[in-house]
N, C-alpha and C positions, 0 to 999 in steps of 0.2 A: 312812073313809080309802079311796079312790082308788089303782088299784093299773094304772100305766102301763107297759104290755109296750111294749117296744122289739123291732122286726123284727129279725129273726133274719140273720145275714150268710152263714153256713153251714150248711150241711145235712146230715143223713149219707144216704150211700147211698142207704138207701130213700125215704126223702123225696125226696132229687134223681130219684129214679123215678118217684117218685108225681108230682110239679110236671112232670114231661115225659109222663108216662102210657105209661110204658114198663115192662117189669119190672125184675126187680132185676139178673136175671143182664145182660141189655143194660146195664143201667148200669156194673156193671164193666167187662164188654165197653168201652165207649166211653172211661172212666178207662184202664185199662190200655192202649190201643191212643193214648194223649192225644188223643183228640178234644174230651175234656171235662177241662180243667183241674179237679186237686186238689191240695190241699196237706193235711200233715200237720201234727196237733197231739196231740206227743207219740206217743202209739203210734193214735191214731184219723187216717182216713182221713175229710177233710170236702170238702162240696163248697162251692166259691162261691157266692152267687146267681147275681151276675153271669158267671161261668161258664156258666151255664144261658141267660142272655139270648145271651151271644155263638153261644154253639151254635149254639142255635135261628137267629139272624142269619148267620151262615153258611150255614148249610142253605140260609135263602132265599134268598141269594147265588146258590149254584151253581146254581138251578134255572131262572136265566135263559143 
């Protein structure tokens, strides 16, 4: 039996720190200031993927 993980669409915290390579306390940092879209599920605080793509596509943005 064959056992198929489906990608993950949210992340918590750490994670979304870890996939940017930043630390954790920056990650809140960025969530609380809305640089990085979160939403809430339930009393947990997750992040987007695509949250993370846009970010990062921002940033490059500005730097021209």
């Amino acid at each position: 039996m064959t056992t198929q993980s489906t990608p993950r669409i949210v992340l918590t915290i750490e994670e979304a720190a870890e996939c940017l390579g930043v630390g954790r306390t920056l990650m809140y940092a960025l969530v609380t200031a809305g640089e990085v879209e979160s939403v809430r599920i339930g009393r947990l605080r997750r992040i987007p993927t695509d949250a993370l793509d846009r970010y990062v596509s921002e940033l490059r943005a500005s730097r021209t």
